[in-house]
KEKE-3310 file (N, C-alpha, C; in steps of 0.2 Angstrom, whole numbers, plus 5000, padded with zeros to 4 digits):
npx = (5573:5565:5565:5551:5544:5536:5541:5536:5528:5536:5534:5533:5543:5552:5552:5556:5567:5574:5572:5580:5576:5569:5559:5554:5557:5542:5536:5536:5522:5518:5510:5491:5487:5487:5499:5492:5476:5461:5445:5435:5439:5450:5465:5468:5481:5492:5497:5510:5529:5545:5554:5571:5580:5574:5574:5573:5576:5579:5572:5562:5555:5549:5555:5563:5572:5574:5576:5562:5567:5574:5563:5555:5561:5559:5545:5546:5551:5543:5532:5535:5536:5525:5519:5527:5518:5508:5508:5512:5500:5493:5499:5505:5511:5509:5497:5489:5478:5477:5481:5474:5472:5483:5487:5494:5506:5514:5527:5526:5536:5529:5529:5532:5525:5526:5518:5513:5523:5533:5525:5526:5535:5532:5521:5526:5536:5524:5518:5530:5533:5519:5515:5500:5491:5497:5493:5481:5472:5472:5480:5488:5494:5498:5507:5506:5516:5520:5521:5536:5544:5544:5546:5534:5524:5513:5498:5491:5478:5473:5468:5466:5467:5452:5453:5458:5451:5441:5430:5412)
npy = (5377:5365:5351:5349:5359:5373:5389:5402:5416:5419:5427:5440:5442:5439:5451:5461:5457:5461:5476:5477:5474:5465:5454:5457:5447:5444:5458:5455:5456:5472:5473:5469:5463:5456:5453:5457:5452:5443:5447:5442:5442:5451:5460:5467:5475:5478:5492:5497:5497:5505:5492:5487:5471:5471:5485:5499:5510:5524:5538:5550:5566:5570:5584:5588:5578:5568:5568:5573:5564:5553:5550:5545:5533:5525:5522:5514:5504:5502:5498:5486:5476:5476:5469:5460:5455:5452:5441:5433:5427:5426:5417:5420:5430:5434:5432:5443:5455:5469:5485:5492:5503:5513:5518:5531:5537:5551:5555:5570:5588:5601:5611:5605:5601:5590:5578:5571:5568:5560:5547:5543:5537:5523:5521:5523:5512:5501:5502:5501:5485:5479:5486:5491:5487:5491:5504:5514:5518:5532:5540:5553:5555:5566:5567:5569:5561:5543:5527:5520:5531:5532:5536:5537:5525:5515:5507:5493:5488:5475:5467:5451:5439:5430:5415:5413:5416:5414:5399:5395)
npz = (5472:5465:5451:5448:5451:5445:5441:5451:5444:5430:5417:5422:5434:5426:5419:5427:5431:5419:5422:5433:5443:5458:5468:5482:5500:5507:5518:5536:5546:5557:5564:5567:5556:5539:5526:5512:5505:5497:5486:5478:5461:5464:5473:5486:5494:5510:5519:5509:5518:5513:5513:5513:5513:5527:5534:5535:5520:5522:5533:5540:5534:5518:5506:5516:5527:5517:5499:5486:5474:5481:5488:5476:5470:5485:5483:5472:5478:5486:5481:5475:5487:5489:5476:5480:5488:5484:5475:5486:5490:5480:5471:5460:5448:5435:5434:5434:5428:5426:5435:5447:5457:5465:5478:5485:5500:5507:5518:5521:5523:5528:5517:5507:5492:5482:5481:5469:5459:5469:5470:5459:5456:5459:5451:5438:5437:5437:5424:5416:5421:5418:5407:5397:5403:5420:5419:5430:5442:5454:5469:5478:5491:5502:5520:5538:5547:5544:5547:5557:5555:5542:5523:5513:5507:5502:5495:5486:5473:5463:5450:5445:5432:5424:5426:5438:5446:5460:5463:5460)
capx = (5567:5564:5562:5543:5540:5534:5543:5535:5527:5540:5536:5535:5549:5558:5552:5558:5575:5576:5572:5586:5574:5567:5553:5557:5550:5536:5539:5530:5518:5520:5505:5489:5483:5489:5499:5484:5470:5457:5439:5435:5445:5453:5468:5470:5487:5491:5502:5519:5533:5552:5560:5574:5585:5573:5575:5572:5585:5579:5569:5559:5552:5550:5556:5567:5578:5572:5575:5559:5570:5575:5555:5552:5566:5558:5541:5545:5554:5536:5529:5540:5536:5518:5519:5530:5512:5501:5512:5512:5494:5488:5504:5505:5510:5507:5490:5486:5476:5475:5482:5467:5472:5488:5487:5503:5506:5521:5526:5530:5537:5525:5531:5533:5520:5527:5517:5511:5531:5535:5522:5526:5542:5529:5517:5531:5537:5520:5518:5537:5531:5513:5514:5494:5490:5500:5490:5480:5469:5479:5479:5497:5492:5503:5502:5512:5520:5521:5522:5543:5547:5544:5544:5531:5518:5509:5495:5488:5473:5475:5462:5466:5464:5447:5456:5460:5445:5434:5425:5407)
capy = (5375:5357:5353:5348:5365:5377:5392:5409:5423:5418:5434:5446:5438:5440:5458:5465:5456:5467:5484:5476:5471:5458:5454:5456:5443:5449:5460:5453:5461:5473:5473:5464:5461:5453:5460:5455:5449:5441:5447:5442:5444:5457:5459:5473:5474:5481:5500:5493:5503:5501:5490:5484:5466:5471:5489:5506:5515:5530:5540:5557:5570:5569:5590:5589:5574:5565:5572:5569:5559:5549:5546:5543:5526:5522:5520:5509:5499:5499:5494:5479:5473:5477:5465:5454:5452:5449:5436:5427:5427:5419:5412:5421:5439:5434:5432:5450:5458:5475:5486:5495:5507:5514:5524:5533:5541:5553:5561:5578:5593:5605:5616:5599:5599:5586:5569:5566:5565:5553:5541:5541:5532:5517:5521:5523:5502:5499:5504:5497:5480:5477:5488:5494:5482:5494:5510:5513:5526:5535:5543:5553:5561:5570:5565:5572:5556:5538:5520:5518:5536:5529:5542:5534:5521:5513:5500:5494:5484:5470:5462:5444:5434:5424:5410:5414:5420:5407:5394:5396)
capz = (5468:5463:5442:5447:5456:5443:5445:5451:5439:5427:5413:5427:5434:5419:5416:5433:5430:5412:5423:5438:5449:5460:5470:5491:5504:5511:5525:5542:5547:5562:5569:5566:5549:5535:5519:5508:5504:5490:5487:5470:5457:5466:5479:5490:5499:5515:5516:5512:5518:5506:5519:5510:5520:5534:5535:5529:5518:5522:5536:5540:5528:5509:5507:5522:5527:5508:5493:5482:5470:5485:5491:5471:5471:5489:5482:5468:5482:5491:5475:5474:5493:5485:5472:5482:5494:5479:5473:5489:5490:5474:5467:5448:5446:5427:5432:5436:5420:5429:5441:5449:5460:5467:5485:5490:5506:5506:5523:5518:5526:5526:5512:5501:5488:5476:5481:5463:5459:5472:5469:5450:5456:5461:5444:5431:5437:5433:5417:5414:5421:5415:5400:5397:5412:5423:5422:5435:5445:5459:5476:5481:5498:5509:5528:5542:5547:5544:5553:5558:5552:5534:5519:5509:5509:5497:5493:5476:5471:5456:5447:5442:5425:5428:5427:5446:5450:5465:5460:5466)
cpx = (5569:5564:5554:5540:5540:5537:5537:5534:5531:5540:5537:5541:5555:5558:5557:5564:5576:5577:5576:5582:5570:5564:5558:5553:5547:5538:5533:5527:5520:5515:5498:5484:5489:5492:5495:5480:5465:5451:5438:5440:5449:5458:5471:5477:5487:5495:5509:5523:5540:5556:5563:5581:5581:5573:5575:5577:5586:5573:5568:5556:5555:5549:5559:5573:5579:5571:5566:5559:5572:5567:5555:5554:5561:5550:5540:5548:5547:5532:5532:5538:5526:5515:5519:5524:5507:5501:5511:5506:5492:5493:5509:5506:5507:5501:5486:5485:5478:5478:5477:5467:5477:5486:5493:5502:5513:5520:5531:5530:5532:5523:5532:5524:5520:5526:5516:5517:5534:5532:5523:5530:5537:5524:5521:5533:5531:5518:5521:5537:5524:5511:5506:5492:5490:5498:5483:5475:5473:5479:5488:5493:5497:5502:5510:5517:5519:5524:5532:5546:5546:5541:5537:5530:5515:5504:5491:5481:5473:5471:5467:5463:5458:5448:5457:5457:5441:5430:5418:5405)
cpy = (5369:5357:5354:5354:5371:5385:5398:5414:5423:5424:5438:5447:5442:5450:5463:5464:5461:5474:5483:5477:5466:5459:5453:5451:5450:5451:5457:5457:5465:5475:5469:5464:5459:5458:5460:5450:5450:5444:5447:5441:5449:5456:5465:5473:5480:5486:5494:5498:5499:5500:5489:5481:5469:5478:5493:5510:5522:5532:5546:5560:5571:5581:5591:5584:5572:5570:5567:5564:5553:5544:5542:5535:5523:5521:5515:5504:5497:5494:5485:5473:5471:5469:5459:5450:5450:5443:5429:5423:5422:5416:5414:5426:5438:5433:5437:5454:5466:5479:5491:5502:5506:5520:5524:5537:5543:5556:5567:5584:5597:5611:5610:5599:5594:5579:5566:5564:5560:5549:5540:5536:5522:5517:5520:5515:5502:5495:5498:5491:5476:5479:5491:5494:5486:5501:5510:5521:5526:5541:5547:5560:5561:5570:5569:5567:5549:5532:5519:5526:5537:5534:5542:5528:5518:5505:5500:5487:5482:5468:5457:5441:5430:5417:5408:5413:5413:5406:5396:5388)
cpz = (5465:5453:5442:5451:5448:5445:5444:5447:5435:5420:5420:5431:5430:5418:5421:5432:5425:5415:5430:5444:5451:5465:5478:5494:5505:5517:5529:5543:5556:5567:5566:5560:5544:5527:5512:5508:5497:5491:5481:5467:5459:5473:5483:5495:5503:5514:5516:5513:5514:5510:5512:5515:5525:5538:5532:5528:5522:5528:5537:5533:5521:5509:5511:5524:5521:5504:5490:5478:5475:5487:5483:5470:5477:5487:5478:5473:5486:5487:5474:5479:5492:5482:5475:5487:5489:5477:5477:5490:5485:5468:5464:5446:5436:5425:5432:5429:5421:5436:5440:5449:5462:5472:5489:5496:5507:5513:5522:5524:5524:5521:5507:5498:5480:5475:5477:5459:5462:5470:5462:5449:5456:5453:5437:5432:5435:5428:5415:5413:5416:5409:5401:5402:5419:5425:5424:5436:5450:5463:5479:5487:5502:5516:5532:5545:5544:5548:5554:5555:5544:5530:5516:5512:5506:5496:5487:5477:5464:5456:5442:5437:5430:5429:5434:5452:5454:5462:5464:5470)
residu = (UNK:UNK:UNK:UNK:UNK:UNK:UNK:UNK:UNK:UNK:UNK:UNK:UNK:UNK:UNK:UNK:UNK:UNK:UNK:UNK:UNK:UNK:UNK:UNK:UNK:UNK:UNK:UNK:UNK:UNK:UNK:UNK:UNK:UNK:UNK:UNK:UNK:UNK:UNK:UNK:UNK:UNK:UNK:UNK:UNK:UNK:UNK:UNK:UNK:UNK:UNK:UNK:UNK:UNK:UNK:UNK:UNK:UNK:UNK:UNK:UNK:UNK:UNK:UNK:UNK:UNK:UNK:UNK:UNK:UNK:UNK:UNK:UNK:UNK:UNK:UNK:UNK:UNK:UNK:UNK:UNK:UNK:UNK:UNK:UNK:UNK:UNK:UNK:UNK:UNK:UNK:UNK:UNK:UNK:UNK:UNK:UNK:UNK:UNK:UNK:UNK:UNK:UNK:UNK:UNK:UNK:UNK:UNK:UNK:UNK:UNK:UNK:UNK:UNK:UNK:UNK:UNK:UNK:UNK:UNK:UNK:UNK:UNK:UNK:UNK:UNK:UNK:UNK:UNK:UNK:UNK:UNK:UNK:UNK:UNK:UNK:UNK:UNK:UNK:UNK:UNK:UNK:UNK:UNK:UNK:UNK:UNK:UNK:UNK:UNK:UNK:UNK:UNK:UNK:UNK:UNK:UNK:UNK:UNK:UNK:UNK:UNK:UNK:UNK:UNK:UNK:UNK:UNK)
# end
């Protein structure tokens, strides 16, 4: 980074550093759509799964291969990959007033009924990060598989400072 380049969502940044963590690139996409996109002051991102370096730590059923507490880490990691798309999009994590909406997708063994526990792993960062900002309405639905084997799933909906917001 240059001195004249403004760095990147510098509190959220900061704040992620304090709770030991840090924003992933964005993973590519693996088929054909985009990891978000703008409509308004609003930014919808597409399902992130918790690659981490390009790859997923962990694979199969949340109650079967995945412990819970394993799924609940991989969805703060989803969140992160989440962020890390909202960020690429409109710049300024420090510009998002609001997180919307949180939709997880856990694949559970059929006897696993603890999707509002894993996804908490994505809602508690949140909080953590955004403080009031951070809470949210929220979807933890149980599917029988996901894209790559992948435990969890998740996509979020942020509302941006008007400052953000298109010009008409």
């Amino acid at each position: 980074m240059t001195d004249d380049v403004p760095a990147r969502s510098p509190r959220t940044r900061a704040r992620l550093a304090e709770l030991g963590h840090a924003l992933p690139e964005v993973a590519a996409p693996v088929a054909a759509y985009v990891p978000a996109v703008r409509t308004g002051s609003h930014v919808h991102t597409s399902g992130q799964l918790p690659f981490v370096n390009g790859a997923l730590p962990r694979t199969g059923k949340v109650g079967a291969e995945v412990t819970a507490e394993q799924a609940a880490e991989l969805a703060a990691t989803c969140c992160l990959g989440a962020l890390a798309a909202v960020e690429a999009l409109v710049g300024d994590l420090d510009q998002v007033v609001r997180i919307v909406k949180v939709t997880g997708f856990v694949a559970s063994d059929p006897s696993f009924t603890g999707q509002p526990a894993v996804i908490n792993g994505a809602s508690t960062l949140l909080g953590e990060v955004f403080g009031e900002a951070g809470s949210h309405a929220r979807s933890a639905v149980g599917v029988a598989v996901l894209p790559l084997d992948a435990p969890v799933e998740l996509e979020l909906v942020v509302e941006l400072s008007a400052s953000l917001a298109p010009t008409a």
